[in-house]
Each structure stands twice: as structure tokens, then as C-alpha cells.
OpenMM code with the backbone's topology and positions (N, CA, C; nanometers):
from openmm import Vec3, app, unit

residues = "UNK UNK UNK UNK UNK UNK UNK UNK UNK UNK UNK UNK UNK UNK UNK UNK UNK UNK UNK UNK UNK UNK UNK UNK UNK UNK UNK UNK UNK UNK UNK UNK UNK UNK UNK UNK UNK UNK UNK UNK UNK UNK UNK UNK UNK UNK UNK UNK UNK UNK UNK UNK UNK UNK UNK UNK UNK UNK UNK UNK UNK UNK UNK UNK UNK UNK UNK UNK UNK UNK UNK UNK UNK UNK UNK UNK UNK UNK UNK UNK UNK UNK UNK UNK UNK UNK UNK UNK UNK UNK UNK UNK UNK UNK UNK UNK UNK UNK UNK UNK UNK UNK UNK UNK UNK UNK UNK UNK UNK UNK UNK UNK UNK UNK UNK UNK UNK UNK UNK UNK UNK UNK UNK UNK UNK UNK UNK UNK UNK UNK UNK UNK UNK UNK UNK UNK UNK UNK UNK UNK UNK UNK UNK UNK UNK UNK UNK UNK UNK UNK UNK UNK UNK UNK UNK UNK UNK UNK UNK UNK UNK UNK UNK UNK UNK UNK UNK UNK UNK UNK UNK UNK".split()
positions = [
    Vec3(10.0856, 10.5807, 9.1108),
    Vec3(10.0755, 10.6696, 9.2265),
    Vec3(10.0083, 10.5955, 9.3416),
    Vec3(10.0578, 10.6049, 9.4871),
    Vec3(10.0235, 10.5334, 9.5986),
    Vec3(9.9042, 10.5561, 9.6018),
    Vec3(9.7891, 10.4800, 9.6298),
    Vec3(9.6633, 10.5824, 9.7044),
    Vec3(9.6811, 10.6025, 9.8213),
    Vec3(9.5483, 10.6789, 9.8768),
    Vec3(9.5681, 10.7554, 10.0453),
    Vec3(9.5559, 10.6357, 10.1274),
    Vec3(9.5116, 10.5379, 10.1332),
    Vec3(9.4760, 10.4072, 10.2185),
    Vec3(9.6356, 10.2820, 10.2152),
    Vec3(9.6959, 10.3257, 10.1042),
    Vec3(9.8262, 10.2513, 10.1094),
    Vec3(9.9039, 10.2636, 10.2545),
    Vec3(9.9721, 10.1276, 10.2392),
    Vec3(10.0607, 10.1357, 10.3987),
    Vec3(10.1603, 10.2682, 10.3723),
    Vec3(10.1934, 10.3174, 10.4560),
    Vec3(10.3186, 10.4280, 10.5072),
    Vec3(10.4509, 10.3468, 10.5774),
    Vec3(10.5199, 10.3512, 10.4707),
    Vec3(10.6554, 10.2891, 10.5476),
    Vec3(10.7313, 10.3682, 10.5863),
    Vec3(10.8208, 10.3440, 10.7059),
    Vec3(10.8982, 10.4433, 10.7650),
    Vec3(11.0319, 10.4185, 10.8078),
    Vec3(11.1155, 10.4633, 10.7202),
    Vec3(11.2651, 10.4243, 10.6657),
    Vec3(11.3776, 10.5172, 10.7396),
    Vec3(11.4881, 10.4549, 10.7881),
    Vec3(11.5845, 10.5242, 10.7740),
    Vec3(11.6746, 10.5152, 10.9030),
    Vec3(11.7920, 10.4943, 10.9579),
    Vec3(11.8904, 10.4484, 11.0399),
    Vec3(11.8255, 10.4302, 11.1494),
    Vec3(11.8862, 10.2850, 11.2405),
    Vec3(11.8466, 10.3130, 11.3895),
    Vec3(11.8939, 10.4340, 11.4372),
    Vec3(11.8112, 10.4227, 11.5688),
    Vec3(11.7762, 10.5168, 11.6711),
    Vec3(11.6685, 10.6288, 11.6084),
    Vec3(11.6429, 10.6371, 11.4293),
    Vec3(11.5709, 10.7566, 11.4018),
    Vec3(11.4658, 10.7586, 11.4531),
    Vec3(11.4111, 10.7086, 11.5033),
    Vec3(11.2484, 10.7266, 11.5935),
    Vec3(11.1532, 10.6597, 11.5328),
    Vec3(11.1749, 10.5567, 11.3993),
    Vec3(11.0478, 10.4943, 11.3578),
    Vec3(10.9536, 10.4557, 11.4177),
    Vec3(10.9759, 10.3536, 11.5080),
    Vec3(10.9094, 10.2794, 11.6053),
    Vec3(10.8207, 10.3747, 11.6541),
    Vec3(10.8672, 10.4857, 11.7366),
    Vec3(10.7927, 10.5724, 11.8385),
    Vec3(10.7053, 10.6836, 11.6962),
    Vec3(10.6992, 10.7209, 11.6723),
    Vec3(10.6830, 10.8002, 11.5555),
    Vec3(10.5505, 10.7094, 11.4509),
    Vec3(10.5954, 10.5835, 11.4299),
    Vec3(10.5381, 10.4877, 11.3922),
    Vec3(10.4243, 10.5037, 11.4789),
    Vec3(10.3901, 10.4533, 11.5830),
    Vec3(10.2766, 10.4041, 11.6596),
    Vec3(10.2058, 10.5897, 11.6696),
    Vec3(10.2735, 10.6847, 11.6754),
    Vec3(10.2212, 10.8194, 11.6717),
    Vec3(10.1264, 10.8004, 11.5908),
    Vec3(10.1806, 10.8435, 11.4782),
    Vec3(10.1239, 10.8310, 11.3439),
    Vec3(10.0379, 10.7720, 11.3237),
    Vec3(10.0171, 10.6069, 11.3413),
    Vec3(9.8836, 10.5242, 11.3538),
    Vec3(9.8205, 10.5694, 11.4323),
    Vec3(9.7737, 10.5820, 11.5559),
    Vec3(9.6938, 10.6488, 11.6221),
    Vec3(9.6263, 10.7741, 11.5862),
    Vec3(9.7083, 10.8369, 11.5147),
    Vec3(9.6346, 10.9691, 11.4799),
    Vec3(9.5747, 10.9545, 11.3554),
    Vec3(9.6159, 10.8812, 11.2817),
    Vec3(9.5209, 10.8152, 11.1261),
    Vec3(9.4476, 10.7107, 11.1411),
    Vec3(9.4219, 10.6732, 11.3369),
    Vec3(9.3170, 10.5439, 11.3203),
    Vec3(9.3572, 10.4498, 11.2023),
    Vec3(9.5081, 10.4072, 11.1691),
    Vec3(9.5253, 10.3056, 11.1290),
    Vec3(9.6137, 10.1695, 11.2279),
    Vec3(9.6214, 10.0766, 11.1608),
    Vec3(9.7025, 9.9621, 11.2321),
    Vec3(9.8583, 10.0202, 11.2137),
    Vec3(9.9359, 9.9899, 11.3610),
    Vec3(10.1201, 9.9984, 11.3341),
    Vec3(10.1582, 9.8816, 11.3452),
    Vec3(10.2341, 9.8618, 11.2498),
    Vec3(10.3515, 9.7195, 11.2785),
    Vec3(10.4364, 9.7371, 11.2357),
    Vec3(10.5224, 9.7028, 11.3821),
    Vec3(10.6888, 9.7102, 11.3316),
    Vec3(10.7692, 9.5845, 11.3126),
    Vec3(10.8045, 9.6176, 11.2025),
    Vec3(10.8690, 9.4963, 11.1159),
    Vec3(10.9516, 9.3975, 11.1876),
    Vec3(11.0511, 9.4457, 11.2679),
    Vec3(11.1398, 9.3859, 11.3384),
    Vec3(11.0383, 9.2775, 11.4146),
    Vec3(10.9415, 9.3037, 11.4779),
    Vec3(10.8947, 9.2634, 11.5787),
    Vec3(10.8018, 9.1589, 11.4590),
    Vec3(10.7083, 9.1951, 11.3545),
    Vec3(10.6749, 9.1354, 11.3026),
    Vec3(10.7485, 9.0023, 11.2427),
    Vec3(10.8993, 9.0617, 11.2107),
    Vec3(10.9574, 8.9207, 11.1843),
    Vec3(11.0006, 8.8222, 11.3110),
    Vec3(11.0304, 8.8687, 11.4174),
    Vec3(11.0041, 8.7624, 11.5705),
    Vec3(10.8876, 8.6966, 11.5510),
    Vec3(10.8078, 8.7195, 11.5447),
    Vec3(10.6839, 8.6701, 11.5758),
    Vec3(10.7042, 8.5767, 11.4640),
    Vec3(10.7426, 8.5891, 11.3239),
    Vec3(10.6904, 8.4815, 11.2650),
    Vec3(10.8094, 8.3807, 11.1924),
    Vec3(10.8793, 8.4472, 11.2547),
    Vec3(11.0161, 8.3140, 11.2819),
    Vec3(11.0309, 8.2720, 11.3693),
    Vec3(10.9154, 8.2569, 11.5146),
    Vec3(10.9718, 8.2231, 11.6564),
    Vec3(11.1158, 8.2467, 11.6751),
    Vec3(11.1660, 8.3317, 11.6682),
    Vec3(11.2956, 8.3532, 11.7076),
    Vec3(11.3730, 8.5423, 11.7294),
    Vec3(11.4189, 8.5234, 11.8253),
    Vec3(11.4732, 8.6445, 11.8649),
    Vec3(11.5770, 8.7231, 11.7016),
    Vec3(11.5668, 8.8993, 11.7118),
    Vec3(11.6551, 8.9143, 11.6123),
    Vec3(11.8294, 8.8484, 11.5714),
    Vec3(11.8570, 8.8309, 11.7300),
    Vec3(11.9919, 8.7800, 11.7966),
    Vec3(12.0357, 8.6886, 11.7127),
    Vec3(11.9216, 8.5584, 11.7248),
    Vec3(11.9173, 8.4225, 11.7201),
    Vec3(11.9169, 8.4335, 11.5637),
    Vec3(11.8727, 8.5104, 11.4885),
    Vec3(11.8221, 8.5163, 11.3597),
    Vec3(11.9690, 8.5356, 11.2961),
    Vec3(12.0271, 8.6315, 11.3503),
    Vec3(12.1440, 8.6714, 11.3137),
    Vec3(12.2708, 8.5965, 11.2924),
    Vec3(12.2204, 8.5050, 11.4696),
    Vec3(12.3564, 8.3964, 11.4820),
    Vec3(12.3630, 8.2767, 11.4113),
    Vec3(12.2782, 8.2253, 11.3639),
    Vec3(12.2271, 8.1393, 11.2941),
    Vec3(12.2318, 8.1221, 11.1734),
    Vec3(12.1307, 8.2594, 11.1142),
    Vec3(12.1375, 8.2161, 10.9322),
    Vec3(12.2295, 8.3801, 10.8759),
    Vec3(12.2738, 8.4641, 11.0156),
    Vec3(12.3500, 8.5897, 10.9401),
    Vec3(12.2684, 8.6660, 10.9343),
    Vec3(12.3394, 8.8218, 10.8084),
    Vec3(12.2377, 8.8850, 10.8210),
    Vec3(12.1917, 8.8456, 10.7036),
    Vec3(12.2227, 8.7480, 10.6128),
    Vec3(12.1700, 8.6789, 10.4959),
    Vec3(12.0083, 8.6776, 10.5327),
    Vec3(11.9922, 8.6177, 10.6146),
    Vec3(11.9257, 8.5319, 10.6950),
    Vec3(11.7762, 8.6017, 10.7269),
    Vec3(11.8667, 8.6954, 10.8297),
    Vec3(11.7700, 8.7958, 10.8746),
    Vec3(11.7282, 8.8785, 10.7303),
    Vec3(11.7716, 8.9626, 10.6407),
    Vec3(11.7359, 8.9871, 10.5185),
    Vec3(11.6408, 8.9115, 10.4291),
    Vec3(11.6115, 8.8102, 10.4313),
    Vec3(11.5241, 8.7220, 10.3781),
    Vec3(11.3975, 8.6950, 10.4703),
    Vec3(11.4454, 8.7041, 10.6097),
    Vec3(11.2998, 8.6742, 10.6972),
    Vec3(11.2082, 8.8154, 10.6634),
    Vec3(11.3148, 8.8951, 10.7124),
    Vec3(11.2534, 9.0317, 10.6622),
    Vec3(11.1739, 9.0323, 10.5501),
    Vec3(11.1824, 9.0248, 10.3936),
    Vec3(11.1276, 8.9993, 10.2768),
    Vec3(10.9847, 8.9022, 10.3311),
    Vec3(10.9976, 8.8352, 10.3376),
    Vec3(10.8590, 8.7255, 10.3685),
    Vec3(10.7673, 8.7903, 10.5060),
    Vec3(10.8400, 8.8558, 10.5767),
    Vec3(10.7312, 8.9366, 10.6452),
    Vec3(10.6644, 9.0707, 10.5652),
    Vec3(10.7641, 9.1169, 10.4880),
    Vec3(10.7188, 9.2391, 10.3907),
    Vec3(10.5939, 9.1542, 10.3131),
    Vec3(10.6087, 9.0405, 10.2638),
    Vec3(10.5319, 8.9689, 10.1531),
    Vec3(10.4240, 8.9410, 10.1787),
    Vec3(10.4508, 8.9430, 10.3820),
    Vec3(10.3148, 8.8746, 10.4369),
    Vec3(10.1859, 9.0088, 10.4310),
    Vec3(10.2435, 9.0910, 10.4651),
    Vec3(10.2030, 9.2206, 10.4843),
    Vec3(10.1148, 9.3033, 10.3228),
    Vec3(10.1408, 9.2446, 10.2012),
    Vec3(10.1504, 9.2519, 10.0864),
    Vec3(10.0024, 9.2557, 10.0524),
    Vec3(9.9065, 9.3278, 10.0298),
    Vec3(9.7367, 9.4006, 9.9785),
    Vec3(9.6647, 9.4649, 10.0715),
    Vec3(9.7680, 9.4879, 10.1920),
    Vec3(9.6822, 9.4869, 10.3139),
    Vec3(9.6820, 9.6871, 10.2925),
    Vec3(9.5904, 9.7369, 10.3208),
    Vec3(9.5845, 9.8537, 10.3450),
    Vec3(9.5851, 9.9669, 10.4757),
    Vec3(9.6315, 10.0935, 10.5084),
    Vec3(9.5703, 10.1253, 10.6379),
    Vec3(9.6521, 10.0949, 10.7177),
    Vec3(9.8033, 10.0710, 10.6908),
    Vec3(9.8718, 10.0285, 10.7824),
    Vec3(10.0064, 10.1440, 10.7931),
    Vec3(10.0817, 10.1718, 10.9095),
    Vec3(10.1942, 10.2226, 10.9112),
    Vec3(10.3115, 10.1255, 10.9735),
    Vec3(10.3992, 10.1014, 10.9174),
    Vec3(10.4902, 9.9865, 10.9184),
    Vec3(10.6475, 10.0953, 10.9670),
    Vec3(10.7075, 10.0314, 11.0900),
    Vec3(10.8011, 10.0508, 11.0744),
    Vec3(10.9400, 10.0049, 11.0380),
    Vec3(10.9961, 10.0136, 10.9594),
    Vec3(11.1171, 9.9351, 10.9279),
    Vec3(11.2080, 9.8900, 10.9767),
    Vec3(11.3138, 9.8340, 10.9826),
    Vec3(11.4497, 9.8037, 11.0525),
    Vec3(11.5344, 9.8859, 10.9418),
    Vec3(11.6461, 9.9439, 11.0109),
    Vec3(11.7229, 10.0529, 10.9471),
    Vec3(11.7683, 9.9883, 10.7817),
    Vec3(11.8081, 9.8325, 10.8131),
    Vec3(11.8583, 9.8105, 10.6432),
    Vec3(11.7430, 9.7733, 10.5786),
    Vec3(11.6620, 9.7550, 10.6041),
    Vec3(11.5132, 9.6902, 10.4975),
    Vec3(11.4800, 9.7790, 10.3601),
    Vec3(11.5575, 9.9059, 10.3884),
    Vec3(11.5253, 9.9998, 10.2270),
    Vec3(11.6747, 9.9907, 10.1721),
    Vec3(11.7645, 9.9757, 10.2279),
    Vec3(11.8779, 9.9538, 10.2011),
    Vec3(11.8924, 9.8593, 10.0859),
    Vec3(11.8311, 9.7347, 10.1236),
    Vec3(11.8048, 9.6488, 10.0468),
    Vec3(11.7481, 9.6100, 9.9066),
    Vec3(11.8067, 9.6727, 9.7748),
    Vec3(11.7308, 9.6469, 9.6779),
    Vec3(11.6201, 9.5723, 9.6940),
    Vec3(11.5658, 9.4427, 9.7439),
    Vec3(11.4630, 9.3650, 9.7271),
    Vec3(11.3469, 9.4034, 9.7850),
    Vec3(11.4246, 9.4936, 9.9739),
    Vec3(11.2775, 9.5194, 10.0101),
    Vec3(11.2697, 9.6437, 9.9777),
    Vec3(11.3547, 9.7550, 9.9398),
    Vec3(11.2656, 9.8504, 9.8096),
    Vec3(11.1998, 9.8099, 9.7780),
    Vec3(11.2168, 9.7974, 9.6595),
    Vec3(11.1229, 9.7195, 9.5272),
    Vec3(11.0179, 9.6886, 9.5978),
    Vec3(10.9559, 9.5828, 9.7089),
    Vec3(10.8496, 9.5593, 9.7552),
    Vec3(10.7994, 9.7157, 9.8631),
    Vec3(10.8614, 9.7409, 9.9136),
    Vec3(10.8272, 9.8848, 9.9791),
    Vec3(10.7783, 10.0392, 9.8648),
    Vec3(10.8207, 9.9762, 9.7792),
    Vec3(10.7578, 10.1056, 9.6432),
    Vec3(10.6610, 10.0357, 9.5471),
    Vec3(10.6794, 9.9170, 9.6044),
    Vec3(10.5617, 9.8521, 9.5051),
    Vec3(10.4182, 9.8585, 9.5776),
    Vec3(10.4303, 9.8345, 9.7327),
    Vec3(10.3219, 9.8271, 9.8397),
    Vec3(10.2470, 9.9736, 9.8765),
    Vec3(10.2881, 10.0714, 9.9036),
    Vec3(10.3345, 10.2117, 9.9489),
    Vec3(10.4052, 10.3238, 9.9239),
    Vec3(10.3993, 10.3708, 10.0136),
    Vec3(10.5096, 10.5174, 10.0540),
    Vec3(10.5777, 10.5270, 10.1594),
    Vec3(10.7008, 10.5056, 10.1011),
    Vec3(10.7978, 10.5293, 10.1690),
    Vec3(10.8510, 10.6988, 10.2181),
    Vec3(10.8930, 10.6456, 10.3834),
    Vec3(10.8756, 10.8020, 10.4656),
    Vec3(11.0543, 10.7710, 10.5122),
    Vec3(11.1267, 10.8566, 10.4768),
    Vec3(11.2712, 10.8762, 10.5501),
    Vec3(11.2650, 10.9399, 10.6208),
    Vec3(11.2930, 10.8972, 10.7376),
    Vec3(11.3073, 10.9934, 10.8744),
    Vec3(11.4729, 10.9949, 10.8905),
    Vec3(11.4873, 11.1218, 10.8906),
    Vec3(11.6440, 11.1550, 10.8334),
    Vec3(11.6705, 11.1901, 10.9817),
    Vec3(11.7308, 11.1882, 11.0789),
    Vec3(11.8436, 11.1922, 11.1544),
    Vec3(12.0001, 11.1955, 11.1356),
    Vec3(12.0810, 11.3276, 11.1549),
    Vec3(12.1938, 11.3110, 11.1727),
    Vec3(12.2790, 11.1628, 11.2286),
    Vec3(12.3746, 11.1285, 11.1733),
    Vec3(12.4529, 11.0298, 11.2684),
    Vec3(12.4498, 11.0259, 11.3767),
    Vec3(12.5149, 11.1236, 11.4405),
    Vec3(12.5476, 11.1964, 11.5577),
    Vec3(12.4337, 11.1571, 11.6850),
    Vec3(12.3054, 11.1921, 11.6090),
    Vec3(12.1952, 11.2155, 11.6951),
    Vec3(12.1860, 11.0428, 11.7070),
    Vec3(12.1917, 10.9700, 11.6450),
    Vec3(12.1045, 10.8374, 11.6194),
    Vec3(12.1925, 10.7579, 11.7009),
    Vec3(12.3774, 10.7662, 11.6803),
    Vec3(12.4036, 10.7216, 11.8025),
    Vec3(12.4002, 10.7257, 11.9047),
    Vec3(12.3737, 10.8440, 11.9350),
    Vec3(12.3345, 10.8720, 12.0774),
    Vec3(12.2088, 10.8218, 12.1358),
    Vec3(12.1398, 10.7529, 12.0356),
    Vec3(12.0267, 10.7050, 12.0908),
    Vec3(12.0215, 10.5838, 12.1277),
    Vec3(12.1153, 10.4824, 12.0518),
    Vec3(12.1210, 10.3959, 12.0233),
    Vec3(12.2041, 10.3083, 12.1688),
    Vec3(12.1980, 10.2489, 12.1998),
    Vec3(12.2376, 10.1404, 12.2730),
    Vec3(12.2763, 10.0301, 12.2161),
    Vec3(12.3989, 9.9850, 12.2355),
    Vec3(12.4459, 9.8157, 12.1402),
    Vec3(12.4238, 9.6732, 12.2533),
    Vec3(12.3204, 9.6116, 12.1218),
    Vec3(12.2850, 9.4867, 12.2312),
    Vec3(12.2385, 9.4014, 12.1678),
    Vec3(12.1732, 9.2930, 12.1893),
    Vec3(12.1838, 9.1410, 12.0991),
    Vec3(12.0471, 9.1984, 12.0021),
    Vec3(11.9785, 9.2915, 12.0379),
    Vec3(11.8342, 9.3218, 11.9289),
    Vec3(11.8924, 9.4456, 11.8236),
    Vec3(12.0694, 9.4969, 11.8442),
    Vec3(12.1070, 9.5640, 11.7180),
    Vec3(12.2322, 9.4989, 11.6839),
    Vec3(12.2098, 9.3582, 11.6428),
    Vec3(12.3625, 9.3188, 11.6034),
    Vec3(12.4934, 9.3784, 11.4902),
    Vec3(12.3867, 9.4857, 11.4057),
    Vec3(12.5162, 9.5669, 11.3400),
    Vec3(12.5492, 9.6515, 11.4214),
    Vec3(12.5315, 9.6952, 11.5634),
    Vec3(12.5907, 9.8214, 11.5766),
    Vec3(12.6824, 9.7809, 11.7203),
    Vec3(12.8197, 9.7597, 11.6330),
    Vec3(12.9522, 9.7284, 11.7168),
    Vec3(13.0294, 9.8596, 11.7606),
    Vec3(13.0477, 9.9050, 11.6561),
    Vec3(13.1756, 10.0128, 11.7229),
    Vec3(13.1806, 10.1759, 11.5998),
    Vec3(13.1810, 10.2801, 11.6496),
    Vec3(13.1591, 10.3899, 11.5811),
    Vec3(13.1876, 10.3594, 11.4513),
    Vec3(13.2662, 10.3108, 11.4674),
    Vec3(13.3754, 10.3453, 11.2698),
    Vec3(13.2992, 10.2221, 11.1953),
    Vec3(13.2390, 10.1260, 11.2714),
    Vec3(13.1476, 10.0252, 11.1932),
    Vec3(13.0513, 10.0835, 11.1655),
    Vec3(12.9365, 10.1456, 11.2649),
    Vec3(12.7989, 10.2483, 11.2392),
    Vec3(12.8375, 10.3611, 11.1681),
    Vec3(12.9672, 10.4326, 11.1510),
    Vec3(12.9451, 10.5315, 11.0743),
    Vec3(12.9565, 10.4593, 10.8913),
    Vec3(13.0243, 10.3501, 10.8729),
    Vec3(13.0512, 10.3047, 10.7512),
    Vec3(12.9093, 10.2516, 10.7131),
    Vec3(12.8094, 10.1942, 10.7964),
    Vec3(12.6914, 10.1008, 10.7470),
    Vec3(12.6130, 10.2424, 10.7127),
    Vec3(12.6191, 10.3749, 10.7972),
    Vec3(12.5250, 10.4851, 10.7562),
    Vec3(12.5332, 10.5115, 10.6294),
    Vec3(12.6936, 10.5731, 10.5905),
    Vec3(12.7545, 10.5597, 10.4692),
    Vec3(12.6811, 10.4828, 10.3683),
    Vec3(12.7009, 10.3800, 10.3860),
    Vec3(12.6374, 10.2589, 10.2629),
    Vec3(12.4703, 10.2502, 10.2415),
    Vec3(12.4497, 10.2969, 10.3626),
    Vec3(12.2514, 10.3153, 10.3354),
    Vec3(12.2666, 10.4463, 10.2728),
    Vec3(12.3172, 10.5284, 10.3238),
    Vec3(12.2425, 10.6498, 10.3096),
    Vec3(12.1570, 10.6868, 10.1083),
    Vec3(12.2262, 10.6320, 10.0119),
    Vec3(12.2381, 10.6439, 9.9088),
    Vec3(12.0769, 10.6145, 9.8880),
    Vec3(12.0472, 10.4589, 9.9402),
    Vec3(11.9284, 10.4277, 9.9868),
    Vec3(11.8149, 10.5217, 10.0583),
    Vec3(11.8682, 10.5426, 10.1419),
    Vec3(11.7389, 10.6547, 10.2137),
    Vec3(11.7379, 10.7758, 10.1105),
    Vec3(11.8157, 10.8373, 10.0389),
    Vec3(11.7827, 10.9503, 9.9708),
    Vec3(11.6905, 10.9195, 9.8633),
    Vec3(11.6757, 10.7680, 9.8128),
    Vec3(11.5899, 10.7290, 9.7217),
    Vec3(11.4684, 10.7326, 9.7672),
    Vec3(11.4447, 10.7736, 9.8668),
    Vec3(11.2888, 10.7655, 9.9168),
    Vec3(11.2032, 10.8449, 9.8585),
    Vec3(11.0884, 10.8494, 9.8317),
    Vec3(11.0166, 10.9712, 9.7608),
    Vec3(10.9691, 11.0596, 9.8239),
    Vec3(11.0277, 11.0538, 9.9869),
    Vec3(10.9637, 11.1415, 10.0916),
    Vec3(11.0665, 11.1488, 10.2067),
    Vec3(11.0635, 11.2915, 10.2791),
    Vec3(11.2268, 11.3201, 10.3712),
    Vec3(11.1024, 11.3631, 10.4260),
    Vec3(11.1597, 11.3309, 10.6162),
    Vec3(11.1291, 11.4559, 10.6948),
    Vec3(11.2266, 11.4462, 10.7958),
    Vec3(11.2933, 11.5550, 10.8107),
    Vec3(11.4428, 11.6199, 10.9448),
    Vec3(11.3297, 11.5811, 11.0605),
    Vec3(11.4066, 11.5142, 11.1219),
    Vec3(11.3718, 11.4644, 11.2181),
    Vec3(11.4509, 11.5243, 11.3495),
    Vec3(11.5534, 11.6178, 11.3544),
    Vec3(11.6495, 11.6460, 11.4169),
    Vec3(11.5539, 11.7910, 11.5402),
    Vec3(11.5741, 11.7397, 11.6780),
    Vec3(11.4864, 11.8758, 11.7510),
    Vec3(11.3491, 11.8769, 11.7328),
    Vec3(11.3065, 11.7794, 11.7602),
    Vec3(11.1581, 11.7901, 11.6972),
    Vec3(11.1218, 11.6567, 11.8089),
    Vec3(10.9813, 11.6430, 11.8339),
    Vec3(10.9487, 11.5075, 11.9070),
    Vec3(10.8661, 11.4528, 11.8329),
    Vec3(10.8492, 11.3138, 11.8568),
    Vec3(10.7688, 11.2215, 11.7876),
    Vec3(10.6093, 11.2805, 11.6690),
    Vec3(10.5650, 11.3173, 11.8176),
    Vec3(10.4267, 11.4023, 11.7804),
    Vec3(10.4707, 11.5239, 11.6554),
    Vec3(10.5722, 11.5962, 11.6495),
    Vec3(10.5851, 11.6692, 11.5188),
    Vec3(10.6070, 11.6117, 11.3899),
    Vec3(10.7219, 11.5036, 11.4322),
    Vec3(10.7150, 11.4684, 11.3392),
    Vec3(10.6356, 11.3700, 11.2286),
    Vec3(10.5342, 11.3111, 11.3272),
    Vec3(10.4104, 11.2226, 11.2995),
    Vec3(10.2985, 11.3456, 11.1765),
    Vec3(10.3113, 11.4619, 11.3068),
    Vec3(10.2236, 11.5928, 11.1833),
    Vec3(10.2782, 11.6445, 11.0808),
    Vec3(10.4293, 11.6172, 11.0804),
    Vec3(10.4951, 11.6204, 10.9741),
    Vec3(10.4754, 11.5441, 10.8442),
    Vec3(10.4623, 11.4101, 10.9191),
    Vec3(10.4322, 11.3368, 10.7849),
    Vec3(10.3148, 11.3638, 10.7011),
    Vec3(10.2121, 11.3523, 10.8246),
    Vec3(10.0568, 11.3881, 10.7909),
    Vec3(10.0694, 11.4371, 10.6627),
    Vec3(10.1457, 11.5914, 10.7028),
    Vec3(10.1065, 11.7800, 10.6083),
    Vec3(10.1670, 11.6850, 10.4486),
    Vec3(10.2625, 11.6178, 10.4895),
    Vec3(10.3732, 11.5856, 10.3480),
    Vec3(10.3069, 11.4974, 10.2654),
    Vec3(10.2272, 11.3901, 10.3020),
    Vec3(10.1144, 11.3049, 10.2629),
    Vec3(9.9935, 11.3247, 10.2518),
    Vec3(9.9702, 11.4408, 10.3168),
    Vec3(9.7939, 11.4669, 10.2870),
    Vec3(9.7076, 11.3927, 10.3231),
    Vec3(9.7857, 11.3080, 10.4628),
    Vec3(9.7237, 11.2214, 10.5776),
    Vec3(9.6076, 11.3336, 10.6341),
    Vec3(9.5083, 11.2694, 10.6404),
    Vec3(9.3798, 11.2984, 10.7476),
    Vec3(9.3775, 11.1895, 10.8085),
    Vec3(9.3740, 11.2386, 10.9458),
    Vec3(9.3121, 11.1326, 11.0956),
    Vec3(9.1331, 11.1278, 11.0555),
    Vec3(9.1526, 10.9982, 11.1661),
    Vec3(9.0294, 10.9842, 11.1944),
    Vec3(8.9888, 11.0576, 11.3255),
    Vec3(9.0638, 11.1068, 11.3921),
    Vec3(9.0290, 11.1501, 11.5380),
    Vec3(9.1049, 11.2965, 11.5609),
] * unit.nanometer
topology = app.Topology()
chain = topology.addChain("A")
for resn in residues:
    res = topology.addResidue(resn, chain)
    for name in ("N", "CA", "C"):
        topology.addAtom(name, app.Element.getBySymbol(name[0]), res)
């Protein structure tokens, strides 16, 4: 069983609001946020783009892992994910081994609409591609040990959402 000081990971398709939701959430539990994506720039000197064009998403999938690894006894943290990182048998396994995992469930519908296609989301080409990659995660996100509908709701709810579901207390 996770304890209360374990990182909070926060899973589940672009556009679902991790990021923003993410940094909510830390702030209101006076813990540290880091988002993964950004965490793996930083420690590959290299853009997601570049990561992509280069070694694939092989590539990027593995940088990912070694930033999860880096991240690995640290407590007190809320981490946000990149949409395939639970997708991924491997960084499961390290995301249920570290924590608790949080699915922030968004409709399709909603997430494309959020979404913008550009060199920092190289899977997301063309509808019938994003609706097939949702498809193939989704199996993944239902494995989470924790849902919250994210649909009509803003950041700040759903941050107190998580709280009530975790039995998060802030510091402030």
C-alpha cells in the first residue's frame, strides 16, 4: 500500500489537464511538481521533437524510463506524465512501484479540442491517428487504481478531487 508522502502520478491522454492540475495540486499539498516531459528535456539536453526525430518514439520511451528512475525514493512529489508513460508496461511497473497513480479521464472529444499539433506532440497527426493511439492506451488508463472525470470541471476541482480520493491534506 502507497503511503501518504508517496509521489502522485498523474496519467492519462494529452490535453487531459495534467500539467495544469499537476502544479494545482502541488501547491495545495505544499509538495514539489514535475512534469515529466519537461523533466526528460532537461536531462537529455534535447527538445521532445529532437528526441523523437532521432532515436523515435523507441527513444523517447526509454528517456522517459531513466527520468522515472531518476525520480525513484524521492517523496512529496506530484509528477505529471506524458500521455503514453502508463501506457507503457515498463513505466507502469515503475509508476506502481513508486506511487499512485491518478487517471484524469477526459473524453476524446474534449482532449482534442484542447490539443494543438506541433513538434512538442509528435503523435498527434490526424484524428483517425489520435483516436486509434486513445484506443490503444485506454486499456492502460483503466488500470489505474484511481479515476477522476475530469470533463466540466476546472483545474482547482479537480486537484480537490484528487485530494477527497487520496486523503490528501494540504499544508496551506
Amino acid at each position: 500500500m502507497a503511503g501518504r508522502d508517496d509521489p502522485i502520478f498523474l496519467i492519462g491522454f494529452m490535453g487531459a489537464g495534467k500539467s495544469v492540475v499537476g502544479a494545482v495540486l502541488a501547491r495545495r499539498l505544499g509538495w514539489e511538481f514535475v512534469d515529466l516531459d519537461r523533466l526528460v528535456t532537461e536531462r537529455e539536453k534535447r527538445s521532445i521533437a529532437e528526441i523523437f526525430a532521432r532515436d523515435g518514439e523507441q527513444g523517447f520511451r526509454q528517456a522517459e524510463l531513466r527520468a522515472l528512475d531518476f525520480l525513484q525514493g524521492r517523496r512529496r512529489l506530484v509528477i505529471a506524465c506524458g500521455g503514453g508513460t502508463y501506457a507503457q508496461p515498463q513505466g507502469r511497473a515503475r509508476i506502481d512501484g513508486m506511487g499512485r497513480a491518478v487517471w484524469i479521464d477526459l473524453p476524446l472529444t474534449a482532449a482534442i479540442e484542447r490539443c494543438a499539433p506541433g513538434p512538442e506532440r509528435p503523435l498527434l497527426r490526424d484524428r483517425a491517428q489520435v483516436e486509434s493511439l486513445y484506443r490503444a492506451r485506454l486499456p492502460a488508463y483503466r488500470g489505474a487504481p484511481y479515476r477522476i472525470e475530469a470533463v466540466h470541471v476546472t483545474p482547482e476541482e479537480v486537484a480537490g478531487r484528487i485530494m477527497m480520493l487520496l486523503g490528501a491534506a494540504g499544508s496551506g
